[in-house]
N, C-alpha and C positions, 0 to 999 in steps of 0.2 A: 360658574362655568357653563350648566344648563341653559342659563339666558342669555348669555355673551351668543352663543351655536344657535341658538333660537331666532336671536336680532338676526344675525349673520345669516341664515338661513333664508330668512323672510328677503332680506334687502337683497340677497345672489337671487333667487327665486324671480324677484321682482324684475332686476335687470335682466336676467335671460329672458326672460319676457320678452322684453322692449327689444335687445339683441337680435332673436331671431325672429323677429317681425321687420327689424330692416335691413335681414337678408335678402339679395335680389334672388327671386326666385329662377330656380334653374331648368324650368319647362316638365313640363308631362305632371305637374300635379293640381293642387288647391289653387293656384296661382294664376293658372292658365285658364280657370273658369273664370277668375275677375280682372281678368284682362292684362295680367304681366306676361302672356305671351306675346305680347306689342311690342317685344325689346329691340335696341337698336343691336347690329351686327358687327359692333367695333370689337368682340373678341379678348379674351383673357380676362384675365382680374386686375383687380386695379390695385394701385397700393394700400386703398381705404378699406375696400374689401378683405384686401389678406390680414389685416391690421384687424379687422371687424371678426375675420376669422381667430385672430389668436386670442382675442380679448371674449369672446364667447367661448372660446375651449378653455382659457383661465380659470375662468368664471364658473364653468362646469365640473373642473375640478375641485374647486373650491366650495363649490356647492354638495357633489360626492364625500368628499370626506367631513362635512358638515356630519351630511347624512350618517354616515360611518362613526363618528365620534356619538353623536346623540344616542345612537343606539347603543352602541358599547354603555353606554353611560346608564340609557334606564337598565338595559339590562343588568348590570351590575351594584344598582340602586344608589346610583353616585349623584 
């Protein structure tokens, strides 16, 4: 079970990675010093985006209770 949460760990880890790096950035930060404040002014979000959003907040939870489970587990030397 330890390595099942381990893999899973690694490979959600991995993908929010790549996820929030192809968030468009949304001004006044890291972003804006390498040039993503060049954005066009077409306004709102898109459908790929909110889709980009749900699939990273998935991922996030999935990743939390990874977190969550591993611990319970060495803690209790399982």
């Amino acid at each position: 079970m330890v390595l099942f949460l381990e893999i899973v760990l690694v490979i959600t880890s991995l993908l929010l990675i790549v996820l929030i790096l192809l968030h468009k950035g949304r001004g006044g930060g890291l972003s804006d010093m390498f040039g993503g404040g060049v954005s066009s002014g077409l306004g709102g979000s898109s459908v790929a985006e909110r889709n980009l959003d749900r699939i990273t907040i998935g991922l996030g939870v999935i990743w939390f209770v990874c977190i969550v489970a591993l611990g319970l587990l060495f803690k209790t030397g399982g």
